[in-house]
N, C-alpha and C positions, 0 to 999 in steps of 0.2 A: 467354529471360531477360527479356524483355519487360515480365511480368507479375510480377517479381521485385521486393520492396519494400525497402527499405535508409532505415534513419534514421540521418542524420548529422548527431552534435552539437559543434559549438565554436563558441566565445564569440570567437573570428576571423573579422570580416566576409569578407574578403578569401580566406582560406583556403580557408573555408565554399562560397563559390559557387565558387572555380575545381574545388574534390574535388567538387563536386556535378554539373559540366558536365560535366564527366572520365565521371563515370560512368555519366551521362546519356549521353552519347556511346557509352559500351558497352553500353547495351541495359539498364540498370537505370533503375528508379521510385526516384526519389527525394526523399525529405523533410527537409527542412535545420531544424533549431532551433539557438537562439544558447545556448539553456540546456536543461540534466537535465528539472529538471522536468514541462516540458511537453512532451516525449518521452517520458516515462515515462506519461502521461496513455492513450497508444494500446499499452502492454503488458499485455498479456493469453496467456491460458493457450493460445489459438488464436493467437495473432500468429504468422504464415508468413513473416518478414522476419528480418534483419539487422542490429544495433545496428551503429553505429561512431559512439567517443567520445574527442575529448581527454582524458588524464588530467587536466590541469592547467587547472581553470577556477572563478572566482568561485560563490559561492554552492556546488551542488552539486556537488563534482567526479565524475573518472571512478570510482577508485574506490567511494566510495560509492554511485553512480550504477548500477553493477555489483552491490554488494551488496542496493540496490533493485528491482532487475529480478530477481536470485536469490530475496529473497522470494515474486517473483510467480512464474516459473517457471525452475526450475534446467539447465532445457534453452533456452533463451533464447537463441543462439550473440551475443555483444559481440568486438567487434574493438574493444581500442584504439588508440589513436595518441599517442605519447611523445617527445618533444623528444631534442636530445643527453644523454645523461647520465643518462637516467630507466630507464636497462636493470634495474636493482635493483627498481623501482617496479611496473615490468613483468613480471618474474617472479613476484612478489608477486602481483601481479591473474591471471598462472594458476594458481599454485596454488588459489586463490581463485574459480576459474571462469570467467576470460575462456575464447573460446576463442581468439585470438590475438590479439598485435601489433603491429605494424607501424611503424617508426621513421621521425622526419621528420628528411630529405626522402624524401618516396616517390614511386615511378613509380605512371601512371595505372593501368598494365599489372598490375603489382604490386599493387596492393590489390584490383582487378578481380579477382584468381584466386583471393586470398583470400575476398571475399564470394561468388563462386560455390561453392567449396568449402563456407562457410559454409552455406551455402540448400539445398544438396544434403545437407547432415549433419542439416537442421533440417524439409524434406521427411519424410526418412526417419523423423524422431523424429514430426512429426504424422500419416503414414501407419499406423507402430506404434501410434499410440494409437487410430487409426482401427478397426484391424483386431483388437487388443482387444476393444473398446466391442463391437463389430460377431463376436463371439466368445462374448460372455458375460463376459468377465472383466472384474478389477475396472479399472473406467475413470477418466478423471481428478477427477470429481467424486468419488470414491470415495476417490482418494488426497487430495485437499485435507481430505474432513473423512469421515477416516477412523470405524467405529466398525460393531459387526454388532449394537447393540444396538433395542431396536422404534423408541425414540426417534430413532434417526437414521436408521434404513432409513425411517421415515415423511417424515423431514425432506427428505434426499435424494430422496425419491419425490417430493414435493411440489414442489422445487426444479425438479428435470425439466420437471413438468407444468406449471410458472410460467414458467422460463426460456424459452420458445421465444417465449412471448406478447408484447405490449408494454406488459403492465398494469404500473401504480404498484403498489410492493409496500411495504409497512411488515415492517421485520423487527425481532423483539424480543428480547430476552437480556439474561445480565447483562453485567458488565463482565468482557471476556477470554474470552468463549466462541465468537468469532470471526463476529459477525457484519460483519466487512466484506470477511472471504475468503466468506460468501455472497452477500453482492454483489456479487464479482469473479465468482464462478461466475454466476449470474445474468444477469451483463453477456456472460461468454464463452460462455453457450447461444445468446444472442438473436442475431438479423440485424445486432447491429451492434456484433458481438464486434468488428472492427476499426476501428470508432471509438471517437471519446475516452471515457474514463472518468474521471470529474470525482468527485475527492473532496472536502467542503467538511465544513469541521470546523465548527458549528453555534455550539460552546461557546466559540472559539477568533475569532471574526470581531470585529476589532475595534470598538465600537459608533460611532466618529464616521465609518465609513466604510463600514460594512456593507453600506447600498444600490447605492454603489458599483463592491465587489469584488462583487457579485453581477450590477447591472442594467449597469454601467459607464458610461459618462460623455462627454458632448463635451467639447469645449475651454471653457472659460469657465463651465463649470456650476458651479463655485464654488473659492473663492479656493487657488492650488497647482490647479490643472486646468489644466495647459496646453495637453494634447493629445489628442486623444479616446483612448478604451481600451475597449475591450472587456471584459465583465463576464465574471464564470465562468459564467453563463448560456449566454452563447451562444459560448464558448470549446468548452464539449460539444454541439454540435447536429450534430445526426447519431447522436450515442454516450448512454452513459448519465449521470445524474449522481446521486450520493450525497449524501446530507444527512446527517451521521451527528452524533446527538444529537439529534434534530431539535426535541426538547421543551426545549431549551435557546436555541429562536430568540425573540427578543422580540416580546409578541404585538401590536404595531403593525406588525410586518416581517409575520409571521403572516397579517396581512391582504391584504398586496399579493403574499405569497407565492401566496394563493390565487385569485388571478384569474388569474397563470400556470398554474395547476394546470388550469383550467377552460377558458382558452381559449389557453390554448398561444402568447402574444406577451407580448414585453417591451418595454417602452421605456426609453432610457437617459437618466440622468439629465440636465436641461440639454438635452432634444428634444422633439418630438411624435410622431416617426414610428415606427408601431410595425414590432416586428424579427416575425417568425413562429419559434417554437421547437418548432425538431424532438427531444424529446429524451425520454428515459423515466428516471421518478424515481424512486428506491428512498432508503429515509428508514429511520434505524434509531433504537431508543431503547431504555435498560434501564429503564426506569419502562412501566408498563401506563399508555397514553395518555388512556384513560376518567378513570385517578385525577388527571390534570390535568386533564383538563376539569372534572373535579365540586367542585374547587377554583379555579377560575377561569385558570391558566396558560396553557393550549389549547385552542384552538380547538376546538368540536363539528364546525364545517361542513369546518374544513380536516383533520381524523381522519375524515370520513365519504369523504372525494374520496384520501385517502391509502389506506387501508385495503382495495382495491379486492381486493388479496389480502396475505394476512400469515402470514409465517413465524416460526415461536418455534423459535429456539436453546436448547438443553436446556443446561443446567450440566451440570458432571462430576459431581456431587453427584446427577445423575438417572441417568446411565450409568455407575457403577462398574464394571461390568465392561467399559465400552471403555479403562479408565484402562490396564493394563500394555501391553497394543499401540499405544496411542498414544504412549504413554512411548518403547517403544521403536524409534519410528518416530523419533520427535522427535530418540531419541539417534543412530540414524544419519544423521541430517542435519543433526546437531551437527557430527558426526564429519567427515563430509561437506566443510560451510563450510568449520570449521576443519583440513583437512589431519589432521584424528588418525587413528590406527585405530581400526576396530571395537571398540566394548566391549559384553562378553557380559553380562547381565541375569542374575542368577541366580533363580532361583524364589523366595527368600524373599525378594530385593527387590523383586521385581514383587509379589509379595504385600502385604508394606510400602506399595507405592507405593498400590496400588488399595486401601488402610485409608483415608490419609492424606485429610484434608479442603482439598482443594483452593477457597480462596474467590476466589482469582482466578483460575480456571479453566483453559485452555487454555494464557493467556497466561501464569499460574503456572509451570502442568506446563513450558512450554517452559524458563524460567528455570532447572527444577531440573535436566533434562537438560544445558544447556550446562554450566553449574558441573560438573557429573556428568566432561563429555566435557574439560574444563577443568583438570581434576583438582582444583578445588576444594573437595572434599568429602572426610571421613576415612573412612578404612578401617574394617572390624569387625576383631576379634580375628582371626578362621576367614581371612581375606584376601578377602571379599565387597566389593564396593564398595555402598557405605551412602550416602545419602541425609541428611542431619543431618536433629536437629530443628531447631528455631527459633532457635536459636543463633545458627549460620551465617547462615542467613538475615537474622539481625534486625541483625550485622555489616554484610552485603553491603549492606542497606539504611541503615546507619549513614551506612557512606562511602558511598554515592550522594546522601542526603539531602545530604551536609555539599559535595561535589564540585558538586554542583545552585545550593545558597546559595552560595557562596564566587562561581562563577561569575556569579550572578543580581549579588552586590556589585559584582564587581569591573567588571563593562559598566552600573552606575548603574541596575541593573532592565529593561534593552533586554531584548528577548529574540530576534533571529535572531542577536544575535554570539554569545548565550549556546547557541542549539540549532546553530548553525555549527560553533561551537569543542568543540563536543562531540561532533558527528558523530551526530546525530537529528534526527528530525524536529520541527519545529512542533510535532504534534499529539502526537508519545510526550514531548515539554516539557510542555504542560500536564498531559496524565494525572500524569505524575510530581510536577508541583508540587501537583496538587489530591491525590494520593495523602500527599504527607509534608504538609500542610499548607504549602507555601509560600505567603509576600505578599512579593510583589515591593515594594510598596511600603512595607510592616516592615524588610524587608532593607536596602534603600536612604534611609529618611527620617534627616537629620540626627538627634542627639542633643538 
């Protein structure tokens, strides 16, 4: 068990390192974080390890911290840990996919048997997929983006031939067609599937801080800098890091982006010394990059150093005939999540579905399935389960719009109390406010 990897997250100094000496002492590797998020930085569809997470912590708790690592991979084995009283909480998170809990106070002994159990369950799940791949059958880059149509057998083919390499890849698409589960696949072919995977939302950095949260900082490098920090630069080194939007970076940043690009150091703000960055960059955007440069937004030299290889994500609008399998893929994974049973697709609503013009694509389809598995959609006459038109839909987006502003008001236009108190991300906050037209600052200016 030596070679055995275990992350363990709580926001309890104290805790933190005595469960972590504990299990250091039994023969486990392990990685201690005070917070979700930057744990969640090293999960991937290859990670051979074992989560263990407080339920109960600022910022990202366990349960959602669960159902983050479930989007990435739903065989992931998470052990939580839950105070007196959280036994309801707890059961909750298995139905939901922990694979178990563990109540404090706990013995060393005792959670030791549990993450051996854990790594022996989670072996056997990446051996299965091993001996798949290594079979002919369909493997996991297969199941992440499903589809037997030219456009995606090509895509996937390409993905293979790219992922093993450590080229900068541009990847394009529109919005919702899942370009950042090819970047996850991409990260999990390469050498260094078990380092960090840095995702940086482009469009979302805020501008009096952006050089920052990216190159990071010493002490005194300007006013509130009291202690050095570490950028998201070299927060990934070793691992991959995502740029996603990437045509949405401002092109003064644009410039200093590309001497990282070139010669692989940073320096942090408030220093001389420069860092060496080990890291491989994958950059996504739904605009064709040419059409900003030829209007001046982007760079020519920093598109010619990105572009090294570049993959185009097809819209569903190109695959129609991947739309009913992927539906119905989608809905058993609704099912899934959510503890429902299976629900059977009848032939004329898979027909229905692959009509239907999907403009947000994947991320669409996904929406229509949960509602689906949700029971939120009406029946037809015959007892078929039906799909609405835009009805439903334009409802569902009423109260999200209105649930989005109310929130945006009532925290004065902040926005982590508002993606906190909602249980999302950062990054699915903006899409949704640039989606209904939010201004934070319309919502919030006096009268």
């Amino acid at each position: 068990m030596s070679e055995s990897r275990v992350l363990l997250v709580d926001d309890e100094e104290e805790l933190r390192h005595s469960s972590a000496q504990a299990l250091e002492l039994a023969g486990f590797r392990v990685e201690t974080f005070s917070s979700a998020e930057r744990a969640l930085e090293l999960i991937g569809f290859s990670f051979s390890g074992v989560v263990i997470s407080d339920i109960r912590m600022p910022g990202m708790d366990g349960l959602t911290f669960l159902q983050r690592i479930r989007d990435i991979d739903t065989e992931v084995p998470v052990i939580l840990v839950t105070g007196h009283g959280d036994v309801q909480l707890a059961v909750r998170a298995m139905r939901e996919g922990a694979y178990d809990f563990v109540e404090k106070p706990f013995t060393a002994p005792m959670l030791a048997g549990t993450i051996r159990r854990a790594l022996e369950w989670r072996s056997l799940v990446l051996e299965n997929r091993r001996l798949r791949a290594v079979a002919g059958k369909r493997d996991d880059i297969e199941q992440r983006l499903p589809g037997r149509s030219p456009v995606m057998v090509d895509l996937r083919y390409r993905l293979r031939a790219i992922g093993a390499s450590d080229a900068d890849t541009l990847i394009i698409g529109e919005t919702g067609v899942g370009k950042e589960v090819v970047a996850r696949a991409l990260h999990d072919l390469s050498s260094r599937a078990n380092n960090p995977f840095i995702a940086i939302n482009c469009a979302a950095l805020p501008q009096n801080l952006i050089e920052s949260e990216l190159f990071g900082h010493e002490a005194g490098a300007f006013p509130g800098a009291l202690r050095p920090r570490y950028g998201k630069f070299e927060h990934g080194r070793g691992g991959t890091i995502l740029l996603d939007e990437i045509g949405s970076m401002p092109v003064d940043l644009q410039a200093k982006f590309l001497r990282v690009l070139q010669e692989r150091v940073i320096t942090r703000l408030g220093s001389n010394e420069i860092v060496p960055l080990d890291v491989r960059f994958i950059a996504t955007s739904k605009v064709e990059l040419e059409s900003e440069v030829a209007v001046g937004r982007f760079r020519a030299d920093l598109l010619y150093r990105l572009n090294v290889a570049t993959l185009r994500v097809p819209p569903l609008a190109e695959r129609r005939s991947d739309i009913p399998l992927l539906f119905m893929q989608l809905v058993r994974e609704s099912a899934a999540r959510y503890g429902r049973d299976d629900i059977e697709i009848s032939p004329s609503l898979a027909s229905e579905i692959a009509e239907r013009d999907w403009p947000g694509n994947v991320r669409e389809l996904r929406n229509a399935a949960e509602r689906l598995v949700l029971g939120l959609e009406t029946d037809r006459a015959d007892g078929a389960s039906h799909v609405n038109d835009s009805r439903l839909a334009d409802k569902v987006s009423a109260f999200e719009r209105n649930v989005i502003a109310s929130a945006l008001a009532a925290h004065g236009g902040a926005l982590k109390p508002v993606y906190e108190s909602l249980g999302i991300s950062r990054k699915t906050l903006y899409e949704k406010m640039q989606k209904f037209g939010l201004d934070k600052k319309a919502l919030t200016d006096e009268p």
